[in-house]
C-alpha angles and dihedrals in degrees: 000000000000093000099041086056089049091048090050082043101068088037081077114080114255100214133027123227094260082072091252129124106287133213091279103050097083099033083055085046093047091043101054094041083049091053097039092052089046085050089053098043089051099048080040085056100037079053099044116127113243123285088252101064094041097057080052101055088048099054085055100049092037135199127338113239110221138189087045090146126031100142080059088042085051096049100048085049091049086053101041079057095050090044091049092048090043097043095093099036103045093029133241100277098049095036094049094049105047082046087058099038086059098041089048090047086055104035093034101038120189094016101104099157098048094044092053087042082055102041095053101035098059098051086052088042091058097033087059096041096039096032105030112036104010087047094215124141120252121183109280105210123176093325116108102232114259 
């Protein structure tokens, strides 16, 4: 079923006339990553070791314990809210990098300089590639466009 989507994917046209990213670019995207992920779960499977030695692994590691950190599970929610309601008014770049800059405080404590190296790398990282070279819009904010 995979491979039927991704066919009918590159029948769609990858770019439009005005030069930008057209309806077929993420489905192809989406589809080879599909099949490529289905193709490595396969060979993963086919490789697998026998039933037997994994029941046994698992009755020396144990169960997972799960549900360790829902005040952390609230507050990433909380803030994946905030960053989707502030995404068009403050702008990608700025909203995605204040939301990682907070995610990255709570989650990579006591690192100050890699996290803002992070959180402001990554937004840069996806302005250039989505705005600059993919020419596809991203919410422009309270940033002049560059």
């Amino acid at each position: 079923m995979l491979a039927v989507y991704t066919e009918m994917a590159f029948a769609l046209e990858w770019r439009t006339q005005a030069g930008r990213i057209g309806p077929g670019f993420f489905p192809r995207v989406v589809g080879i990553a599909g099949v490529a992920l289905t193709l490595w779960g396969l060979v993963a499977a086919i490789r697998s070791p026998r039933d037997d030695e994994v029941v046994a692994l698992e009755d020396e590691v144990g169960e997972a314990d799960l549900g360790k950190h829902p005040r952390l599970l609230a507050i990433m929610v909380l803030a994946a809210g905030v960053f989707a309601a502030t995404l068009i008014s403050l702008g990608a770049i700025i909203s995605s990098a204040l939301f990682l800059m907070v995610m990255l405080s709570l989650l990579n404590r006591g690192r100050h300089v890699v996290n803002a190296v992070i959180a402001i790398g990554i937004p840069l990282s996806m302005y250039l590639l989505l705005q600059t070279l993919l020419n596809a819009g991203l919410p422009e904010g309270i940033l002049p466009r560059f």
